[in-house]
N, C-alpha and C positions, 0 to 999 in steps of 0.2 A: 809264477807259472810262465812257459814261453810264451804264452799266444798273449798273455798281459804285456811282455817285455817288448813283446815285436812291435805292440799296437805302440808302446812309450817312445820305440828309436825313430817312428817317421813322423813325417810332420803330415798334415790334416790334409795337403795338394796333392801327396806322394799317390800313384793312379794303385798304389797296392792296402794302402789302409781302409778302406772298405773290408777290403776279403780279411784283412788280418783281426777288423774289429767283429766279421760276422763269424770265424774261426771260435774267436774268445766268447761271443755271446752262447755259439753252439756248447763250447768246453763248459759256460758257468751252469748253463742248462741241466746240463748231464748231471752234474755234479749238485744241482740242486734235487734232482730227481731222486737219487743215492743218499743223500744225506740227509734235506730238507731244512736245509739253513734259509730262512725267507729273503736275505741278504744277496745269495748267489742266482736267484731267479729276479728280482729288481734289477741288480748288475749287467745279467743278461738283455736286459729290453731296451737298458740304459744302452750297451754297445751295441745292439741290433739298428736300433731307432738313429744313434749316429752313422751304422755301415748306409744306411738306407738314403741315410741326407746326403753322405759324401759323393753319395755314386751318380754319376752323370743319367739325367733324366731319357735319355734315348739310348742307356746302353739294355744292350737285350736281357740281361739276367734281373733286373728291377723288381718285376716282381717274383721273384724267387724271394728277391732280401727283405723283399715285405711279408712274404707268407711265412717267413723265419721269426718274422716279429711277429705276425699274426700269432704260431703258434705259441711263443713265450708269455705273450701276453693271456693267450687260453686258462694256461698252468696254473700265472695270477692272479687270473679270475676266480679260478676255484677255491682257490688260500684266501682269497678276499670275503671271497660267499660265504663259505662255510666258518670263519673266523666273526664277519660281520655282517653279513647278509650285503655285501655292497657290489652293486652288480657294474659300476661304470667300467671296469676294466672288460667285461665280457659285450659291454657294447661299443667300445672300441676295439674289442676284436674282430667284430664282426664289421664295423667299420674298415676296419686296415683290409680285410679280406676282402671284402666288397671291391676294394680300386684295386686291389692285385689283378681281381678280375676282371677289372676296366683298362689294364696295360696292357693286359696280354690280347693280341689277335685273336680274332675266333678259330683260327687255323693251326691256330699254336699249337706243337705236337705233346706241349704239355699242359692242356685242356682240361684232361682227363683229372690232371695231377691238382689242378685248379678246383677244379668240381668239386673232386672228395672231399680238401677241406673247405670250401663253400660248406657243402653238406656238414660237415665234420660241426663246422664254430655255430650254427645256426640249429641243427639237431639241438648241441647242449645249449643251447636259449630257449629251447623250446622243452629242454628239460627243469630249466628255471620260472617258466612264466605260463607253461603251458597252452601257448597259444597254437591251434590248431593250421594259423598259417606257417609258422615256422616248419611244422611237422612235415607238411606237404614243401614245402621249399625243398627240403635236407634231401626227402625221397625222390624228389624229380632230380636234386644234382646228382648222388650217388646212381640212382640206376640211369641218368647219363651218362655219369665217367665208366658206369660198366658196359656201356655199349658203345664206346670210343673206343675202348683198349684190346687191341689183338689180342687173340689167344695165344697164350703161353705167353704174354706178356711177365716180368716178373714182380708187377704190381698186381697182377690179376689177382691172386689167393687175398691181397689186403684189401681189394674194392670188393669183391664180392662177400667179404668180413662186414664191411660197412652197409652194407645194403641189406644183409640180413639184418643187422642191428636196428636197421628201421622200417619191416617189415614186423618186426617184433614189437617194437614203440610204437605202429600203426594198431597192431592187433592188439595189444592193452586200452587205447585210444576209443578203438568203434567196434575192438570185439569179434572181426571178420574170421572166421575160423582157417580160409585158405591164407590170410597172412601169417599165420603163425606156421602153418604145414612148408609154406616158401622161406621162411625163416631161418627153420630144419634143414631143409634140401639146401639151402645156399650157404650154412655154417660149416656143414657136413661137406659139402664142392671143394669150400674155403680149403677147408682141412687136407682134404685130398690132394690140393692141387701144391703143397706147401713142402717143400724139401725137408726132409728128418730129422735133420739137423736146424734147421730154422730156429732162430729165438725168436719166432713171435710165434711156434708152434704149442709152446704153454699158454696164452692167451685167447688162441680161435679155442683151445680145447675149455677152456674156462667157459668162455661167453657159447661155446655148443651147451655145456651144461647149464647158462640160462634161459635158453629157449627151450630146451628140453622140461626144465620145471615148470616155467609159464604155460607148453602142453599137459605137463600132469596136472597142473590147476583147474586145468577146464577138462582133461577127461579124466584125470584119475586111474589113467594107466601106468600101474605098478613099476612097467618096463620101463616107461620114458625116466622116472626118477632114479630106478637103478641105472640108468647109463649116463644119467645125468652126473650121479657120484664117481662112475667110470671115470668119466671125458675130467671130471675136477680132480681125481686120486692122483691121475697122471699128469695135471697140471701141474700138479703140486709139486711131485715126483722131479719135473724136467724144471723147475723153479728152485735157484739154488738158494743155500741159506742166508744169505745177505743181499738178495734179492729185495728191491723196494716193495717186489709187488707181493712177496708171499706172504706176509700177513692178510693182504686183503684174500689171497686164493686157497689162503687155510681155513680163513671165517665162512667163507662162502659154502667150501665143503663143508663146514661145522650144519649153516643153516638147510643146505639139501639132505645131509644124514636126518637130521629134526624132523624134516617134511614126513623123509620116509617114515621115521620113528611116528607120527600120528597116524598112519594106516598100519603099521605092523605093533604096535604098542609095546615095543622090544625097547629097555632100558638100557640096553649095551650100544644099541644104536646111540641117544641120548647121550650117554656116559662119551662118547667116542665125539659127537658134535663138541661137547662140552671143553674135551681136551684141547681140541681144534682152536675153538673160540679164545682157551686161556693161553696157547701158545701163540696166537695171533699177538692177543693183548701185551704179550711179554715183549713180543718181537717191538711192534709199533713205539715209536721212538713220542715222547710226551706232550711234543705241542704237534703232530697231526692231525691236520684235520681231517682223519678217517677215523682218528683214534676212538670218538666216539659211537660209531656203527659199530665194532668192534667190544664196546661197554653192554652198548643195548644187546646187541647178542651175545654177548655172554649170558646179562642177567636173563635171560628171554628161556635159552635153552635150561637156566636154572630153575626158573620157574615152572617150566614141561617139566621136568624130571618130578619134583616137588607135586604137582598135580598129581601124578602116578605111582609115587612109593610115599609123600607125605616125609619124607625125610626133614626133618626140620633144618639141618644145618643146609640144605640146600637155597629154602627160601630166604634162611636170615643171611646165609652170605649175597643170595640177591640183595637184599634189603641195603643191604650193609655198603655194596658197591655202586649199589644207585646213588643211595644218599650221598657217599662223598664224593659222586661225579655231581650230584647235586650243589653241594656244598663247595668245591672247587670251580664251580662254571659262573661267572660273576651275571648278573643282572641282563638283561639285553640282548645276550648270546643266543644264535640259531639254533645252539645243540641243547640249550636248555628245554626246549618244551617235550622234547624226547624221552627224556634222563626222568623227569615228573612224570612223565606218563609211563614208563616202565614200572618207575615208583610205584604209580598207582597200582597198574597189575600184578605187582608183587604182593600189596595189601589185600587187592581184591581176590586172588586166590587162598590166601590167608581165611580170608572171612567164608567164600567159596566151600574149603577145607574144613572150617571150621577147628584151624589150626590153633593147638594148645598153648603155645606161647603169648596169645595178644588174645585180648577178649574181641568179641564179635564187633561189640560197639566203637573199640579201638579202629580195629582193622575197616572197619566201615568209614569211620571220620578218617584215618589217614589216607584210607582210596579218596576217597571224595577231594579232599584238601589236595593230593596230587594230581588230580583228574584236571581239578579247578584253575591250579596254577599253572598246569601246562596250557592251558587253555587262552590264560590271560595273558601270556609272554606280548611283549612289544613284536618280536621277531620270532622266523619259523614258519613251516610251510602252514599256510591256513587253511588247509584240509585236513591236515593233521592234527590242530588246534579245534578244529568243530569235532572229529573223532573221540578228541578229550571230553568235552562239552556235554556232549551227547550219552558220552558214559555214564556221569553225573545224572545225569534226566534216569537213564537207565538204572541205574544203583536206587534210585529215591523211590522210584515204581516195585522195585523186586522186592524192598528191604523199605518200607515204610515206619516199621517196628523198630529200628535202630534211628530214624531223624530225630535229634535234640530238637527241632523244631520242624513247623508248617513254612519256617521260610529258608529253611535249608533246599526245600522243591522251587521257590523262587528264585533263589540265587541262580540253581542249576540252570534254569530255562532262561532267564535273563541273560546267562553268558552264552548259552545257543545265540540266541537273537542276535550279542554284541559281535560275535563272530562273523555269521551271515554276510556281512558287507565286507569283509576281506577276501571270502571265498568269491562270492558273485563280486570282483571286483572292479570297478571303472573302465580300470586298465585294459580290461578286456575286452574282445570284442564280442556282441551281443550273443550269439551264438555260441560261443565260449560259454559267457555268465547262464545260459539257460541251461546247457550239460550239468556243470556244477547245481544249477538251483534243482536239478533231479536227483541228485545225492541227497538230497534234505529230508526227501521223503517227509511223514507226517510232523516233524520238530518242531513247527508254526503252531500246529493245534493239536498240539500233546500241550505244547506250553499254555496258550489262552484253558485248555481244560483243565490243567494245575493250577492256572489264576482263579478259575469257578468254583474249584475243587475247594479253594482256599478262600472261599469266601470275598472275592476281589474283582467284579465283573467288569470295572473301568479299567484296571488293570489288563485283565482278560480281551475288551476292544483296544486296546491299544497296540498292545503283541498284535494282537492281528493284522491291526492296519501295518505295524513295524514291518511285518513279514511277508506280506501280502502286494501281489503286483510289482516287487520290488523292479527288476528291469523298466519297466514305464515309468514306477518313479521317478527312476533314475532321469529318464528321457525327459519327462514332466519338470524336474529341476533345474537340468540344460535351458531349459525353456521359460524358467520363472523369471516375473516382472522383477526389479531392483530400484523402485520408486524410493522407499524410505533410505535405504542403502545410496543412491546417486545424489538425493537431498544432501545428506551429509556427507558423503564419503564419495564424492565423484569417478574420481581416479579410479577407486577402487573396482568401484561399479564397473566401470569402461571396461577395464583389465579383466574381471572375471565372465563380464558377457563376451570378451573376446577371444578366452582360452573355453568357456562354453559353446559357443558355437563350433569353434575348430575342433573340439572335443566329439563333439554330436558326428559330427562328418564323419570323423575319423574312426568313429566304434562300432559303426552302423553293419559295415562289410562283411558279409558271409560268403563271398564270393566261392564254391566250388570248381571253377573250372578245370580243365583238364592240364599238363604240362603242353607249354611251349614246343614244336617240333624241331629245332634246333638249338644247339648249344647256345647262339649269341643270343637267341630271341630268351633262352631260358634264365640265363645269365639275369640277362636283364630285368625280365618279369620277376627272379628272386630277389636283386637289388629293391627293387619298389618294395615289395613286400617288406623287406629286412625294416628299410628309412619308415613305412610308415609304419611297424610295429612301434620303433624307436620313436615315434615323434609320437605318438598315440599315448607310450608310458612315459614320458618327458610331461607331456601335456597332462597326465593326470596329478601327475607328482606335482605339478604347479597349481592345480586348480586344487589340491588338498591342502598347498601352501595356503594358499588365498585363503579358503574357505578358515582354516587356524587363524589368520589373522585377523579374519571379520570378526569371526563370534570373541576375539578377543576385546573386539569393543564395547563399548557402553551402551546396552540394548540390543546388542546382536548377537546376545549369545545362545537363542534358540537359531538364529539362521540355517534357513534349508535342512532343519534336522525332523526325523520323523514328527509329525504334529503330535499333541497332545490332546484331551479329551477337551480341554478349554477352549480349543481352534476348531477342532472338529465338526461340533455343533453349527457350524456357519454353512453346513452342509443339508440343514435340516430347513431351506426354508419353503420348501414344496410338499413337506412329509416327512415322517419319523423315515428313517436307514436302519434294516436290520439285516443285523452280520448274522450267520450261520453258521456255528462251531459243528462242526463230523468229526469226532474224533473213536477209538476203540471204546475208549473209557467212559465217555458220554456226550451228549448234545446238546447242545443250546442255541436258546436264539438268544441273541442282546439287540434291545431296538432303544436307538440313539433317538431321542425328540428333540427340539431345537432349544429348550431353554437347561440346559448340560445335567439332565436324566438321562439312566439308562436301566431301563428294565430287563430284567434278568427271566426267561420264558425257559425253565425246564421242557424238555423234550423224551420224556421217557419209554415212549412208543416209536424213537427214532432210533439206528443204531445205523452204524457205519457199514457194516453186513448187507442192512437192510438198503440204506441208498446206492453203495456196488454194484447189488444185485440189479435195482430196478433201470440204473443205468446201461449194465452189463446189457440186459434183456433189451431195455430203450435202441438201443444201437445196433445189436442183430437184428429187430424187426425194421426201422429203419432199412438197412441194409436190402433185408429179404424184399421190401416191397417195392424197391428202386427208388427212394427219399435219396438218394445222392449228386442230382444232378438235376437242374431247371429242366421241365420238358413241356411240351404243349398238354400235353393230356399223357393220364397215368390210368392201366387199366382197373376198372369199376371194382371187380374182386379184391385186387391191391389193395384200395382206398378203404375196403371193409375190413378185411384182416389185419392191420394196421392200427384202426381206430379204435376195434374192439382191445387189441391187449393196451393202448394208449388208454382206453379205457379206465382199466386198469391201475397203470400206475397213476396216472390224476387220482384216483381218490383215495392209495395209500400215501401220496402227496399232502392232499387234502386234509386227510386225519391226522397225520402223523405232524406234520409238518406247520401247515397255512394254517387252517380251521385254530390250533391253541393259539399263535401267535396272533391271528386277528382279533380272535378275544378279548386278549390282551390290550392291544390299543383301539377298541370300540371303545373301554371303559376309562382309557387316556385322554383322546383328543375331543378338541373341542372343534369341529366344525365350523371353519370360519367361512367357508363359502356359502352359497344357499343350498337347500335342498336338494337340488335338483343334480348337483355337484357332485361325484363320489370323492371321497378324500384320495391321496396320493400316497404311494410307498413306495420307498426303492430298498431291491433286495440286493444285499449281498452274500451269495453263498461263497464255503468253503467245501473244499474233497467234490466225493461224486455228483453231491448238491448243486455244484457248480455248472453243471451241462444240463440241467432240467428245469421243463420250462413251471414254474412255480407260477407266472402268472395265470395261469391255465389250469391251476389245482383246483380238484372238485369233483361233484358224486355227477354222473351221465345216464342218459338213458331215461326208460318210464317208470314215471313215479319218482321223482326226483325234484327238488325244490328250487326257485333261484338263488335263493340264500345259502344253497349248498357250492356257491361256484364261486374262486375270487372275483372272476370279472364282473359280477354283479357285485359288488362290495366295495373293491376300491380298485383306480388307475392303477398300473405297475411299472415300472422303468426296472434298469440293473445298473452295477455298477463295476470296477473292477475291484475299486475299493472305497470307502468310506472320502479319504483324499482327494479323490477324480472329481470328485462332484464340488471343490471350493474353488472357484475362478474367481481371477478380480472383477470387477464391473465393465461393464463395457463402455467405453468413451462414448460420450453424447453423439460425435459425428458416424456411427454404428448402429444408434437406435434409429434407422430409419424406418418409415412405413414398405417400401418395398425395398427387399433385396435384390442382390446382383446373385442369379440362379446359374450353376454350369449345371448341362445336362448332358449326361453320356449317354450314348446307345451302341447297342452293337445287333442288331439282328441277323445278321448271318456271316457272324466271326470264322475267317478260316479255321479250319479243323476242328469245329466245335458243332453242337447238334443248332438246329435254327430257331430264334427267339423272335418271331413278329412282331408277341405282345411290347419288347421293348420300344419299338416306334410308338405305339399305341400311348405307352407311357406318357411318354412325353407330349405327347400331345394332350392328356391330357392336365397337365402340366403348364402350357401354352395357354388352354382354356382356363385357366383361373389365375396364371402371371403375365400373359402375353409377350412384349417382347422382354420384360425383363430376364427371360429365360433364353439364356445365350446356346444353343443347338450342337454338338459334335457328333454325331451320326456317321457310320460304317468307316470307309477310309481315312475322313476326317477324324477319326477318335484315334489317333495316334497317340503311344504309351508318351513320345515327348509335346504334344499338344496337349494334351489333358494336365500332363503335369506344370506347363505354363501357364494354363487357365487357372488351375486349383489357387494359385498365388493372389487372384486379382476377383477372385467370387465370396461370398457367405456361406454359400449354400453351392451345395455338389448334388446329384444325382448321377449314380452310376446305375444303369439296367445292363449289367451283362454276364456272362459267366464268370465263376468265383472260384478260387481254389482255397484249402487250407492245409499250409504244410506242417510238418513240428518245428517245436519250437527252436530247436537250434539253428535253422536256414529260415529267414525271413523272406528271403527269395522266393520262396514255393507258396506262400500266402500271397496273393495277390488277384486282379481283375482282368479277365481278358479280352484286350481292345486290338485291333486290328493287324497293330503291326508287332505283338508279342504280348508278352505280361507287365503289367504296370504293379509290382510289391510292395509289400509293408518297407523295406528297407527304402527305394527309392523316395515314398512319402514322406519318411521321416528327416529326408536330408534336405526337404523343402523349408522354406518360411513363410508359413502361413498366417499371416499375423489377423489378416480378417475369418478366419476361419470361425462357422456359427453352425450350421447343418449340414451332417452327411446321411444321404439317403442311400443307402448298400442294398439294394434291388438286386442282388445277385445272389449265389447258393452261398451255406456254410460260410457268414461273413460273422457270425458270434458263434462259431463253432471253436473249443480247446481245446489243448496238446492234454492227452491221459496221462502224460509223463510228470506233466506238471501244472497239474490244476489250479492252483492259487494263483498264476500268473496272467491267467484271463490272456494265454496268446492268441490271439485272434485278431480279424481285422480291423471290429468294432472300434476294443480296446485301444488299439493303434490308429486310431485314428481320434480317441479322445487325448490318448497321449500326447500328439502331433498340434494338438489346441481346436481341434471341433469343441464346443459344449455339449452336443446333443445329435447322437447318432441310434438311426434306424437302420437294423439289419435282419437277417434271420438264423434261426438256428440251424435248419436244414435246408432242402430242396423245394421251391415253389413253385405253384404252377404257373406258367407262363400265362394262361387266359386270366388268372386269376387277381396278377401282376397291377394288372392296368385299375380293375375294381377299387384294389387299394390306393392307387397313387392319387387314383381321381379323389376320393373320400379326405382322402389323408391332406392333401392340398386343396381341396375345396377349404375342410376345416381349418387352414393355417388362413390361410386369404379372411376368411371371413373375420377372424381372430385379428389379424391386422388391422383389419379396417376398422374395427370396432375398438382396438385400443387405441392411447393418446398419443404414446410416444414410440410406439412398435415392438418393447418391450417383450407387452404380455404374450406376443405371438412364438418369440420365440421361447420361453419359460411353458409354452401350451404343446410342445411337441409331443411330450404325453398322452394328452387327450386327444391331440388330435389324431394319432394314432388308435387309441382306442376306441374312439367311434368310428375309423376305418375301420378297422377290423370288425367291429359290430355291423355294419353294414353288409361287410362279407359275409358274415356270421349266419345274419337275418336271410342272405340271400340261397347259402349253400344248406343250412342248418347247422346248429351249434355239435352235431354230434359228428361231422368231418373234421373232426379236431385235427387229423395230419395237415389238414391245408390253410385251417388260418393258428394256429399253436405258432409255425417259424416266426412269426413277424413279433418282431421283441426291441424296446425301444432300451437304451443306455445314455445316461449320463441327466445332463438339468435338464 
C-alpha cells in the first residue's frame, strides 16, 4: 500500500514521516473497521505511537497525533474486552487522552474537539466498570464541547449526537424521566441539523431509535416504539451492504420489531425480527466480537415466537444454536455466560410450555444446569451472572416437584451468595457497591430460608452473616489486625496493610458536586477523577493478588474470608446473638450462644407482610408527630397519639417476635451473674425487622405485667452483624481506668433549630470525668477539629443535629458542627486506632436506608466499622431536655463501673447496662408509657 511505502523511503529525522506514519495508521484503521483483521488495528497503534514520538514535542498538531492513538487504541480495547475481558488497553486510552488534554491550551479552538472525546473514551469506562464518576466526567465534557462550538458549526450535529448518548446513560443510571425527554429532543436536533447526504445520517437515525425504546420502556407508548422501527428501517435502508455496521443495525431493528411484537402479540412482527436477526448473523464475519449479541438475539426472538405458536422447530433450533455457541466458546470467555443463559431460557420455556419434545424433568435440570453455569463463569459481566443465579433460586421455588434433590435449593443459593462480592465489588466505590446491593432485593433471606427450609440452621446463620452488612465488611477487613500473618509473613503483612489503607481512602468518595465552570478547571477535575478510578481498580486487582497468595499459605487459608460458625461464637461473650430471618416463606429466629449452639426459634405468627406493615405504619406516625428532628419540646397531644399506635406495635413485636424467642433462652442460659443482673442479648434483625426497636417489645398500658416487657427481662444491644461484635483485645496500655473523653456540642448550629440541652450535656459529663473530658463547643467544634481529636481520644460524644442520607451518598449521613457537616465518608478515611466509645446524641444516628436494609447504613454502623466497640445512638428524634437526663445517668453508671473494676476493662464491656439503667431512670421519671421519648436510645455493638 502507498502510505506503507512512503513511511519505508524516509528515514525516521525526515520532518514528514510523522504525517506519513499517522496517514498509514489512519489507512490500517479504516481497513480494520471493514474487514476486522486484528492484525491491521495492532498495525495501526504500532504507527500512530511511532508518528507521536517522532513529532517534535512543541509542534502545535501533538495532540491531534495523540488523540489519533487515543482513538485506535479505543477500537482495541473493545476486541480485547470482549475477546478476554482485558481492559489495560482502555485504561491507556484513557491515559493518552488525558495528556492530549494536557497539551493542548485551554483556548485552543479545538477544545471542543478535545472534550468530545474526553467524554467519548471515559463514557465507555464507565460502560465497562460502571462507575458513577466516569458517567458524570463524560456528561460534563460533552455538554461542554456543546457549549464551546458555534452554531452551524459542522461538528454540531456530532456533539449534540454525544450528549444525547449520555443523557440516555444518565437516565438508565438514576432513572430521571427529563433525561431521557432531553435525550429525544437532542438525537432528533442531531438529526435535523445533519446534511441528507451525510454518512453518519444512518447512525443518529439508529441511536434516535435507542432512546426512543428506552422511552417506550418506562411509558409504554406504542408511538415511541413505532418510530423507533421508523428511525432503524431507514437506517438500515441508507446502510449499504458491505457496511461493517449493518449487521449490528439489522439486529437492532430485529430486537425493536420484538419489543413491539410483546404488546401487539402479532407473529409477523416476530417472524420479521427474526429474519433480521438471521441475516445479521449471516452477514457478521466469524471471529467478531459482536457476533455473539447477534446469537443471543437470534435465539431470544426464537424463543418469543415459540412462547406464542409453541412451534417446536422453533425452540429446538434455539436450543440447537445456543448449544454450539456453547460448545464452540472455550472456557474463560466473556461471551460465555450469555450463550448459558440463553440456553437456560430456552429450557425454561420448554418446561414453561410444557413442550412435547423433552420431559418436564429434563427441561428443568437442563434450565437449571444453564442457569448455574452461566453463573459460575470466571469472566462476564457480574450482574448478569447474579441474574443467572437468581433464576435458579427462582425455578427451585416454582417447581419444587421437579428437584432430584433438597440440595439442588442449596447449590442455587449458595451460587447467589458466591456472586454477591463481584457485583458489590471493591473496585468500586461505596456508593456504587450500595446501588448494586439494592438489585439483590430479598436473595440473603430467600437463601438462610432454603437453609431452614432444609433443615440446616448453621448453614442458614452463616448465609446471613455472608450476606449481610457486606460494604462494612468490607471496611471492617481494610482495617483487620495482621498479627499472625506479620509473625510469619512480614513482608507480606507490610504490603497488604499498605495497599489496604490506600484502598480505604480511595473507595470511600461519593463526591456529588457539580461541573467545573470552565473548560481548564473541568479538564482537570475529569483528569483526577479518570487517575483515581485507575489507581482505585489497580489497587484492588493487587489486594485480590495478595489476598490469593496469603490463603495460599500454610494456615492461611481462611484469611479474611466470610467467618464460619466455629469463629463466630467468640461473639457470644456478653450473651447469646440472635439473627432474625424475614423472609415471604418464613421466619425465624437463630440465637448463637457462646459454646457453638444454635437454636432454631420458629416464628409462625411472624410474616414478612406483617413486619412491612408495622414498619410502613411505624414511620408515617413518626412522621405525623414531628419524631424527625431534635427539638426542645414536642407538643403534649403529639407525644399521645404517637405512643398509643407505638403502643401497638410493641406488643405485636412482643408476641410475634421477643416473647417466643425469650423463652427460648430462659430455658438455655445459665445466669452467671448474680440475681440482681438481667442477662444480655444482642439482636440482630433482617428486612423490615431491622428498623424496630425490639428492645422495647411488650404489652403497655393498665393491667399489664413487668414480665410482659423485654426491658424487665434482659439488657439489649444491636448489631449489624453477628461479625461486628469479634474485636481483638485491647492492649494492656488501653485498659486504663480513666479515658481520654472528646465532647462535642453544638447548641446553636447555624441554620439549624437550638439545642441548649447539649451544653447541659456535657456538663454533665464534666461532673462524673472532670477534666478528662476534653471540651469543643459552638465555633470550636469545627468539622476539621473534631476530626483531629477523634484520632487522639476513646471516647467521642457528639450532642448535635444528625442527618441520615441513603445509602448511596455517605455524604448526606453525617453530624452538624459549626462550620458544615462532618460524614460517614469523612470518618471512615481516619485512623482511629484508640477508638472505644461513640456517644451519637444526635437525631436518626441508627436510622436505615429502605433500599437496603441488611446493610445497617447508618451512622452507628459506621462508626463500628471505623473500629468503635460500642456505640450509643438513637433511632429517631430526641428530646433536647431529655438529652441531658440520659448522659447524666448513662456516665454516672460508666464512672462508677470503672472505679469499681481492676483493670478498666469491665467499664467499657458495661456500655449496655449502663445504658439501660439510663434509660430506666428516664423511664421512672417520664413514665414507661412515653415510649416515643426513651424507645430512640439504642445501644450497638460490645
Amino acid at each position: 500500500m502507498s502510505h506503507r511505502r512512503a513511511v519505508e523511503l524516509v528515514c525516521d529525522d525526515h520532518p514528514r514521516k510523522p504525517v506519513f506514519l499517522r496517514s498509514l495508521g489512519a489507512a490500517l484503521r479504516t481497513r480494520y473497521q471493514h474487514a476486522g483483521n486484528l492484525a491491521d488495528i495492532e498495525n495501526a497503534i504500532e504507527a500512530m505511537s511511532s508518528a507521536f514520538e517522532l513529532l517534535p514535542n512543541a509542534h502545535p498538531d501533538k495532540f491531534l497525533y495523540l488523540n489519533d492513538l487515543e482513538d485506535a487504541q479505543i477500537i482495541h480495547s473493545n476486541y480485547r474486552f470482549n475477546q478476554t475481558g482485558d481492559v489495560s488497553d482502555l485504561e491507556s486510552a484513557v491515559e493518552t487522552q488525558s495528556l492530549a488534554v494536557k497539551l493542548a491550551s485551554s483556548d485552543n479552538l479545538d477544545m471542543p474537539f478535545l472534550l468530545n472525546n474526553l467524554g467519548h473514551i471515559v463514557s465507555n469506562r464507565f460502560d465497562r466498570f460502571g462507575d458513577v464518576e466516569d458517567m458524570r466526567a463524560a456528561f460534563n465534557c460533552h455538554q461542554r464541547a456543546v457549549e464551546l462550538t458555534p452554531s452551524g458549526h459542522s461538528e454540531e450535529p456530532y456533539r449534540l449526537h454525544c450528549l444525547a448518548a449520555c443523557f440516555s446513560q444518565r437516565y438508565s443510571r438514576h432513572g430521571c424521566l427529563e433525561d431521557i425527554e432531553e435525550a429525544v429532543k437532542l438525537q432528533r436536533l442531531a438529526i435535523e441539523l445533519l446534511p441528507r447526504e451525510h454518512s453518519d445520517k444512518a447512525e443518529y437515525l439508529h441511536t434516535l431509535g435507542n432512546v426512543l425504546c428506552i422511552r417506550f420502556r418506562q411509558f409504554g407508548d406504542v408511538e415511541d416504539i413505532e418510530d423507533a422501527i421508523r428511525a432503524r428501517r431507514l437506517a438500515v435502508e441508507l446502510t449499504s451492504d458491505k457496511h461493517p455496521d449493518r449487521a449490528r443495525r439489522l439486529t437492532t431493528l430485529g430486537n425493536t420489531l420484538l419489543a413491539l411484537s410483546m404488546q401487539t402479540k402479532d407473529l409477523a412482527d416476530i417472524g420479521e425480527a427474526i429474519r433480521y436477526h438471521y441475516t445479521a448473523y449471516k452477514l457478521m464475519p466469524y471471529n467478531s466480537p459482536t457476533k455473539s449479541d447477534i446469537i443471543i438475539n437470534l435465539a431470544t426472538a426464537l424463543i418469543c415466537r415459540f412462547k406464542q405458536s409453541h412451534n417446536a422447530a422453533d425452540i429446538e433450533c434455539a436450543i440447537r444454536i445456543q448449544r454450539h455457541a456453547v460448545e464452540l466458546t472455550p472456557e474463560g470467555h466473556p461471551d460465555k455466560p450469555g450463550f448459558l443463559y440463553t440456553l437456560g431460557e430456552a429450557f425454561h420455556a420448554c418446561l414453561s410450555a410444557q413442550h412435547f419434545g423433552y420431559s418436564a424433568r429434563s427441561n428443568f435440570l437442563s434450565a437449571f444446569e444453564s442457569y448455574l453455569n452461566a453463573a459460575a463463569q470466571n469472566l462476564g459481566d457480574p450482574s448478569f451472572k447474579l441474574r443467572a443465579a437468581l433464576q435458579c433460586t427462582k425455578m427451585c421455588f416454582l417447581n419444587p416437584h421437579l428437584l432430584d434433590s433438597p440440595n439442588q435449593v442449596m447449590r442455587a443459593h449458595e451460587c447467589v451468595l458466591s456472586v454477591i462480592p463481584q457485583v458489590v465489588w471493591l473496585g468500586h466505590q461505596v456508593g456504587r457497591r450500595y446501588l448494586e446491593l439494592g438489585k439483590l432485593g430479598d436473595a440473603v433471606n430467600a437463601a438462610a430460608a432454603a437453609a431452614l427450609t432444609a433443615g440446616e440452621p448453621l448453614k442458614a446463620l452463616e448465609w446471613l452473616e455472608e450476606g449481610r452488612s457486606i460494604v462494612w465488611g468490607q471496611v471492617s477487613r481494610l482495617r483487620s489486625p495482621m498479627d499472625n500473618l506479620r509473625e510469619q509473613h512480614p513482608e507480606l503483612a507490610d504490603s497488604l496493610k499498605q495497599v489496604s489503607a490506600s484502598l480505604e481512602l480511595s473507595g470511600n468518595s461519593t463526591s456529588t458536586r457539580g461541573p467545573p465552570a470552565h473548560s481548564y478547571q473541568l479538564l482537570r477535575a475529569c483528569s483526577d477523577r479518570e487517575q483515581e478510578a485507575i489507581r482505585r481498580r489497580s489497587l484492588t486487582s493487587e489486594y485480590e493478588n495478595l489476598l490469593t497468595q496469603i490463603r495460599e499459605l500454610p494456615g492461611f487459608q481462611s484469611f479474611l474470608r466470610p467467618k464460619k460458625l466455629s469463629e463466630l461464637v467468640s461473639a457470644c461473650k456478653s450473651g447469646p446473638v440472635i439473627a432474625i430471618n424475614v423472609h415471604e416463606t418464613r421466619c425465624d429466629a437463630l440465637i448463637l450462644y457462646g459454646h457453638s449452639q444454635v437454636a432454631h426459634v420458629c416464628l409462625p405468627d411472624l410474616s414478612y407482610k406483617h413486619a412491612h406493615n408495622w414498619y410502613t405504619k411505624m414511620s408515617l406516625c413518626l412522621k405525623d408527630t414531628g419524631l424527625l428532628q431534635r427539638k426542645m419540646y414536642l407538643r403534649r397531644n403529639v407525644d399521645i397519639e404517637g405512643a398509643g399506635f407505638l403502643h401497638k406495635v410493641l406488643g405485636q413485636l412482643w408476641k410475634c417476635v421477643v416473647k417466643p424467642v425469650l423463652n427460648v433462652i430462659k430455658e438455655q442460659i445459665t445466669i452467671a451473674h448474680d440475681k440482681k443482673t438481667l442477662p444480655h442479648v444482642t439482636w440482630c434483625a433482617t428486612g423490615p425487622l431491622a428498623f424496630m426497636p425490639l428492645h422495647a417489645a411488650g404489652l403497655y398500658g393498665p393491667n399489664t405485667l413487668p414480665q410482659d416487657k423485654a426491658f424487665n427481662l434482659v439488657v439489649s444491644s444491636y448489631t449489624p452483624s453477628v461479625a461486628a461484635l469479634i474485636r481483638p483485645e485491647l492492649p494492656e496500655k488501653t485498659t486504663l481506668s480513666m479515658p481520654k473523653i472528646l465532647a462535642v456540642s453544638q447548641p446553636a448550629t447555624p441554620g439549624q433549630n437550638a439545642l441548649p440541652g447539649t451544653t447541659r450535656e456535657v456538663e454533665m459529663m464534666r461532673k462524673h470525668f472532670g477534666s478528662a473530658v476534653n471540651w469543643l463547643d459552638r465555633e470550636h467544634a469545627t468539622v476539621g477539629a473534631v476530626l483531629e481529636a477523634m484520632s487522639s481520644h476513646n471516647w467521642v460524644h457528639l450532642a448535635c443535629h444528625g442527618t441520615q442520607g441513603p445509602a448511596a451518598n455517605l455524604e448526606e449521613s453525617a453530624f452538624a458542627l459549626y462550620d458544615g457537616h462532618m460524614n460517614l465518608a469523612q470518618i471512615m478515611h481516619k485512623s482511629l486506632q484508640h477508638a472505644d466509645l461513640a456517644v451519637l446524641s444526635a437525631c436518626h444516628t441508627a436510622t436505615g436506608d429502605d433500599d437496603v436494609p441488611e446493610e445497617s447504613v447508618h451512622l452507628a454502623a459506621g462508626m463500628l466499622a471505623v473500629g468503635y466497640r460500642s456505640v450509643v445512638a438513637t433511632m429517631w428524634c430526641i428530646r433536647d431536655n431529655d438529652a441531658p437526663v440520659v448522659v447524666d445517668a448513662l456516665y454516672g453508671h460508666l464512672a462508677k463501673t470503672l472505679r469499681d473494676s481492676v483493670d478498666g476493662t469491665d467499664g467499657r464491656e458495661g456500655v449496655a447496662y449502663a445504658l439501660h439503667n439510663a434509660i430506666r431512670e428516664l423511664r421512672d421519671r417520664i413514665g414507661e408509657n412515653e415510649v416515643a421519648r426513651w424507645i430512640p436510645y439504642v445501644h450497638f455493638g460490645a
